[in-house]
C-alpha positions in Angstrom: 13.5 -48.9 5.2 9.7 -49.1 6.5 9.2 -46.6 9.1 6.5 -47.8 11.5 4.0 -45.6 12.5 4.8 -45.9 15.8 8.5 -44.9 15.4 7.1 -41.9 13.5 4.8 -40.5 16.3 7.7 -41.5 19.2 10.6 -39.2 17.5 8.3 -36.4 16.7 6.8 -36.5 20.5 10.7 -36.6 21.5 11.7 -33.7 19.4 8.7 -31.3 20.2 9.9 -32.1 23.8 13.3 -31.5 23.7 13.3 -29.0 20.6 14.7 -25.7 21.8 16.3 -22.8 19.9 14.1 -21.7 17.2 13.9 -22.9 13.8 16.8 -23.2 12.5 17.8 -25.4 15.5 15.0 -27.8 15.3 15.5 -28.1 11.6 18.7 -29.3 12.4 18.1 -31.0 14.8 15.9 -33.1 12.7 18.0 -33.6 9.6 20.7 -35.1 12.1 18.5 -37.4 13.5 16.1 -38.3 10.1 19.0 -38.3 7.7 22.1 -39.3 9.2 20.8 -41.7 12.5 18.2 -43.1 11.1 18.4 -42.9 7.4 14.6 -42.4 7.2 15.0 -39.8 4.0 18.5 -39.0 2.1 20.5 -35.5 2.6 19.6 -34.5 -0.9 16.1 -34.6 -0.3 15.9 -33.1 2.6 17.4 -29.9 2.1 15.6 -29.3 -1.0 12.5 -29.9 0.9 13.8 -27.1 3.3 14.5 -24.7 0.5 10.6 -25.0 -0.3 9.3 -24.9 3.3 11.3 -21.6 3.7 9.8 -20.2 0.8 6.5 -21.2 1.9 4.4 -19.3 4.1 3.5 -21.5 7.5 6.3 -22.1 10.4 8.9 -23.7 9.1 10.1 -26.4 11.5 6.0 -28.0 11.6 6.4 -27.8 8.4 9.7 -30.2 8.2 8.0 -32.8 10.1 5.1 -32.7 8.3 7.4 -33.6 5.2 9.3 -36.0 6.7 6.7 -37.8 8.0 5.2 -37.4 4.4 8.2 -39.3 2.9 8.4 -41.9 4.7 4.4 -42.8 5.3 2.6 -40.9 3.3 -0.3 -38.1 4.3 -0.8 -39.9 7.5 2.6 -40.1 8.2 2.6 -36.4 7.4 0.1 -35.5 10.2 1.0 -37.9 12.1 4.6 -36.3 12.9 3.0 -32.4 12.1 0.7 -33.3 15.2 2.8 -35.0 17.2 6.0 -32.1 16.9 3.2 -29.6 18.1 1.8 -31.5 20.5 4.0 -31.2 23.7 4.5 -27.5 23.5 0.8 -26.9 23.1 -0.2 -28.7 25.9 1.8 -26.5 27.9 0.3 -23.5 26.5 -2.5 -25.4 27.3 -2.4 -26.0 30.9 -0.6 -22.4 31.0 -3.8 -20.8 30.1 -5.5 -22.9 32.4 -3.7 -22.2 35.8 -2.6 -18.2 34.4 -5.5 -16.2 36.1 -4.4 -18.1 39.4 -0.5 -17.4 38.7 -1.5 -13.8 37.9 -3.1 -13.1 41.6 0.0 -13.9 42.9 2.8 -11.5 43.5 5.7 -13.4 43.1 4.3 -14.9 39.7 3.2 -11.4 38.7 7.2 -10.6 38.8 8.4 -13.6 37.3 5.6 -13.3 34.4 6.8 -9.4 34.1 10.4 -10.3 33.3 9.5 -13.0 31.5 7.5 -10.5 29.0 11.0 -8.6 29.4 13.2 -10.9 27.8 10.5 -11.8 25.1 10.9 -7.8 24.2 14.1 -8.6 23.6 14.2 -11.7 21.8 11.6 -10.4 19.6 14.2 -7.2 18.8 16.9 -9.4 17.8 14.7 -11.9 15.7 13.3 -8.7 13.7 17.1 -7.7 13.2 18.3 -11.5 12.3 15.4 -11.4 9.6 16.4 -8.1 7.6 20.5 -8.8 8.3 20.3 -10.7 4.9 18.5 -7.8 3.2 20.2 -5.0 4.3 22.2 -4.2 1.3 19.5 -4.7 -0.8 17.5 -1.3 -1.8 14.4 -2.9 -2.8 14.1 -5.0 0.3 14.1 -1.4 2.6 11.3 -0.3 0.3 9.4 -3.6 1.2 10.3 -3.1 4.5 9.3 0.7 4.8 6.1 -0.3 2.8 4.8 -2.8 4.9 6.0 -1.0 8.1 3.9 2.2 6.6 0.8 0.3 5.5 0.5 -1.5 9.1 0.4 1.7 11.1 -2.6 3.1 8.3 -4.1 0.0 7.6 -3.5 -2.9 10.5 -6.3 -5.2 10.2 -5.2 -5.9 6.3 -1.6 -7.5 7.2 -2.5 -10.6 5.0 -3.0 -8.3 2.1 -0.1 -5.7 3.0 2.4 -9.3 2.8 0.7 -10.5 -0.6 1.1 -6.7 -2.0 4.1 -7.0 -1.1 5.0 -10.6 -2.6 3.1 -9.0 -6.0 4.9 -6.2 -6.0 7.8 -7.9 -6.4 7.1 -10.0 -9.4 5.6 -7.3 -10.9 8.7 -5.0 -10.7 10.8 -8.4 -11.7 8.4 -8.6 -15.0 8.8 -4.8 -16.2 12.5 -5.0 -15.5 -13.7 -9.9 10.4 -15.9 -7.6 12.2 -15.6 -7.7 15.9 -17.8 -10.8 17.3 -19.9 -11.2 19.6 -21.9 -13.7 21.9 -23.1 -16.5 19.6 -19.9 -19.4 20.8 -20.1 -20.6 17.0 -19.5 -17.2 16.0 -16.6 -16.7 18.1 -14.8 -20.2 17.4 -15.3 -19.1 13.5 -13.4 -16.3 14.3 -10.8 -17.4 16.5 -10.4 -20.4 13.3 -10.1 -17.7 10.2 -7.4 -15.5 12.7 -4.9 -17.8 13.3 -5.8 -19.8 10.0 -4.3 -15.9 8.4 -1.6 -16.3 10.7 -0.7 -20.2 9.6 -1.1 -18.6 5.7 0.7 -15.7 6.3 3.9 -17.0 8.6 6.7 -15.8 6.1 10.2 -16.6 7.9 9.6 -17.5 11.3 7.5 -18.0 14.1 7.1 -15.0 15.2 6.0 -13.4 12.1 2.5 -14.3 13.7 3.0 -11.2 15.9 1.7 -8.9 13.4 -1.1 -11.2 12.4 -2.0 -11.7 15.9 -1.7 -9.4 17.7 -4.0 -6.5 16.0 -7.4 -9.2 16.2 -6.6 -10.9 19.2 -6.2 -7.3 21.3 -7.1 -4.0 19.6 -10.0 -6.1 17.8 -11.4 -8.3 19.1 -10.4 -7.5 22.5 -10.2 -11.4 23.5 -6.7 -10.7 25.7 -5.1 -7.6 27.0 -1.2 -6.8 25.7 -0.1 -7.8 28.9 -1.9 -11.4 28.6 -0.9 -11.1 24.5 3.3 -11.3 25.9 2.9 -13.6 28.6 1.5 -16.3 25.8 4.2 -14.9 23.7 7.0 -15.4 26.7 6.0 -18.8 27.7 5.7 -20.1 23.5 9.6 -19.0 23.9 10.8 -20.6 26.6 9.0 -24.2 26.3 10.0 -26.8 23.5 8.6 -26.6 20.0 7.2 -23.8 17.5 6.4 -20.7 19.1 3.3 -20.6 17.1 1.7 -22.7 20.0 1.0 -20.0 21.8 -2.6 -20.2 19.7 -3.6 -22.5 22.6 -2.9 -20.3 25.1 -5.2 -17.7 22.6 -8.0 -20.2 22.2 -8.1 -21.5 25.7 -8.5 -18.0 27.4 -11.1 -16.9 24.2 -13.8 -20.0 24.4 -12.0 -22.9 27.0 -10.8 -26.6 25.5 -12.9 -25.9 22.8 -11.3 -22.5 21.7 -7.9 -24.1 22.3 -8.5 -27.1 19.9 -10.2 -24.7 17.4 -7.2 -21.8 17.6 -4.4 -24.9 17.1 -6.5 -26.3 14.3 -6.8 -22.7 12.7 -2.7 -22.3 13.4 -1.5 -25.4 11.7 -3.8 -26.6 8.8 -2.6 -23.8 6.1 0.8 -25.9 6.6 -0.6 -29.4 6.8 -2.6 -28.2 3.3 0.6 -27.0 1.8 3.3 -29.9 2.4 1.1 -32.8 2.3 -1.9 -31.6 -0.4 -0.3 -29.0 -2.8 3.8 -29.3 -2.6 3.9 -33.5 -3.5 1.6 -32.5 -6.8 3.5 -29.2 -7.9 6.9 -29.3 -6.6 8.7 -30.5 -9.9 7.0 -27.4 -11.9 7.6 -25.2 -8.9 11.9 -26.4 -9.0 12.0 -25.0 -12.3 9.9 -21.3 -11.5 12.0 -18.2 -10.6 8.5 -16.7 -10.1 8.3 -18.5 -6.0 11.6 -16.8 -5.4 10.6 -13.7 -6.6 7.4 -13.2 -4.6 9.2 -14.6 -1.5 12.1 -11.6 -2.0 9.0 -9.0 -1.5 7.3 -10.9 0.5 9.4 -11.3 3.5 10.7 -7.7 3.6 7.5 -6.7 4.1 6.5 -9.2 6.9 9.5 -7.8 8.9 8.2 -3.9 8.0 4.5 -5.4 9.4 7.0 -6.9 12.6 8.8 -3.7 13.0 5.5 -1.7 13.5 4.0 -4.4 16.2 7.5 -5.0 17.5 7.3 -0.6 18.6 3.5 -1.2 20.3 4.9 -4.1 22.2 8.1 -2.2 23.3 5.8 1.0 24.1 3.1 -0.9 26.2 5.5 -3.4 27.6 8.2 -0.9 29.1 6.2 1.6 31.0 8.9 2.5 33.8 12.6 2.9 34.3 13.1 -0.1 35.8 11.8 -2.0 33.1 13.4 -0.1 30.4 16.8 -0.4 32.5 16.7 -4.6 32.6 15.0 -4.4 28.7 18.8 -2.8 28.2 20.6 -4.9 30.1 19.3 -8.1 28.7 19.2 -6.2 25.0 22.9 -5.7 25.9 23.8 -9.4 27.0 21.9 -10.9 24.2 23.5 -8.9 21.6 27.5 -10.3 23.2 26.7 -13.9 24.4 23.8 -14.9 22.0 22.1 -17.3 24.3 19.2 -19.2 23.6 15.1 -17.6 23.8 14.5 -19.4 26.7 17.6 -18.7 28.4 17.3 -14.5 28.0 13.9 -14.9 28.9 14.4 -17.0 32.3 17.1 -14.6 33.1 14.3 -11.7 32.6 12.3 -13.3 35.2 14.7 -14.1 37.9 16.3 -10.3 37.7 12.8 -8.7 37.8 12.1 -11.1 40.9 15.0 -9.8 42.7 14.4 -6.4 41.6 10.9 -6.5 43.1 12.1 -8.2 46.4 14.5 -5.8 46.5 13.0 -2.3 45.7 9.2 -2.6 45.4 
């Protein structure tokens, strides 16, 4: 069936404003409505296509639509629906960044935003245990992990490197079985492109994979935000719609304005648009047939989660600086690990018990 371009840009728009719940839930969500509502691509295809975009570096779900919308209208099809899926959730970043030095002089916002950065603590825990649980019989995948782990706390600024090492290392074993910137505004919106460009390369398993990439430019670096600043763009990516990987707005906006936020999303999301609508339409029949893709990906992702267990332990360490904080990290930590409720949810919880909390006792 012809799929106008209009119908194309209204369902993405939808789901980017509705999509909560990670990945694996806007995947979904999108397969029910692409392949079984509206019959836009078959079931077949699509979960082939999924098998590729999770072996792929780049987030997964932007990826999806960028497919889909690949399928059914060609390239601009493809960044048609890539641009529209991001779009919602990155305009709240947006205006986030915008308003945050205002919400941030206010006491009551300064709790909510602290137990906001609470539950994203948490949520970042169990996402770093729901990446290894698949792994954790396998012996070579805790070397990966240990390696990459190892090599971020000696090396942190060469995580791109440390995840390709690790990808290598892999096939291998399979086989023989930025200086900081300063003033210039070009010069910073080059860098503020290459970093979250690495991070769009370099997104091996989920969104928040980006942590590692991120994190060591954007605040031990370059100093462009503080930790605290770094989790409450982190915190708010989780609880709106979309890809958490939108948070590169927030980045951009606070670095060098509209600009900076235009040029950090850009950065984020072109290694992805490259990928599923330049490279994976011309190779994808040779790549069906190569066990070399899987092999790279099984050393590959270990080591992202060893680079997302080292940042995981600075955010923890700089995040929970008192009792009180540690005590609702627990309790949330706690409740998470029974009920398994949505990002959002944990991390709107966070915020209304820290409010109380500080009504209460501060």
């Amino acid at each position: 069936m012809k799929v106008s371009y209009r119908q194309l840009a209204a369902y993405f728009l939808k789901a980017g404003s509705i999509g909560f719940g990670g990945p694996l839930a806007l995947v979904a969500m999108m397969e029910q409505e692409c392949v079984h509502r509206k019959h836009w691509v078959t079931r077949e295809r699509f979960e082939s296509s999924f098998v590729f975009c999770k072996m792929l570096p780049g987030p997964m779900a932007y990826q999806m639509a960028l497919w889909v919308g690949y399928e059914v209208r060609g390239v601009l099809g493809g960044l048609l629906a890539g641009i529209c899926f991001v779009l919602p959730a990155a305009t709240l970043l947006y205006l986030f960044a915008k308003f945050y030095q205002n919400l941030s002089s206010l006491s009551s916002a300064n709790a909510v935003l602290d137990g906001m950065r609470i539950g994203a603590l948490v949520i970042i825990l169990q996402s770093v245990y729901s990446l290894f649980l698949p792994y954790r019989r396998e012996v070579a995948a805790w070397i990966y992990c240990v390696f990459g782990a190892l090599a971020m706390v000696f090396i942190p600024r060469a995580e791109p490197l440390i995840i390709l090492a690790g990808g290598f290392l892999s096939l291998v074993a399979h086989r023989s079985q930025l200086y900081r910137v300063k003033t210039s505004l070009g010069s910073v919106l080059l860098a503020l492109w290459w970093t979250h460009f690495k991070a769009g390369a370099f997104v091996f398993g989920t969104g928040l994979a980006i942590i590692p990439v991120l994190q060591k430019e954007i605040v031990d670096v370059y100093g462009w935000l503080s930790q605290r600043e770094f989790l409450d763009a982190l915190a708010f990516a989780q609880v709106t719609p979309g890809p958490v990987t939108t948070m590169s707005a927030f980045v951009g906006y606070k670095v060098a304005g509209d600009l900076g936020a235009l040029t950090a999303s850009i950065g984020m999301y072109l290694p992805g648009a490259l990928l599923i609508l330049g490279v994976l339409p011309r190779v994808r029949k040779k790549l069906e047939a190569r066990e070399e893709l899987h092999q790279f990906q099984i050393g590959a992702v270990p080591t992202v989660i060893g680079c997302l267990v080292t940042a995981s332990i600075g955010l923890l360490i700089s995040g929970l600086t008192d009792p009180p904080r540690v005590g609702l990290f627990i309790f949330l930590l706690v409740i998470q690990i029974r009920m398994q409720w949505p990002p959002w949810l944990v991390i709107l919880l966070g915020s209304g018990f820290q409010t109380i909390l500080q009504f209460f006792f501060f």
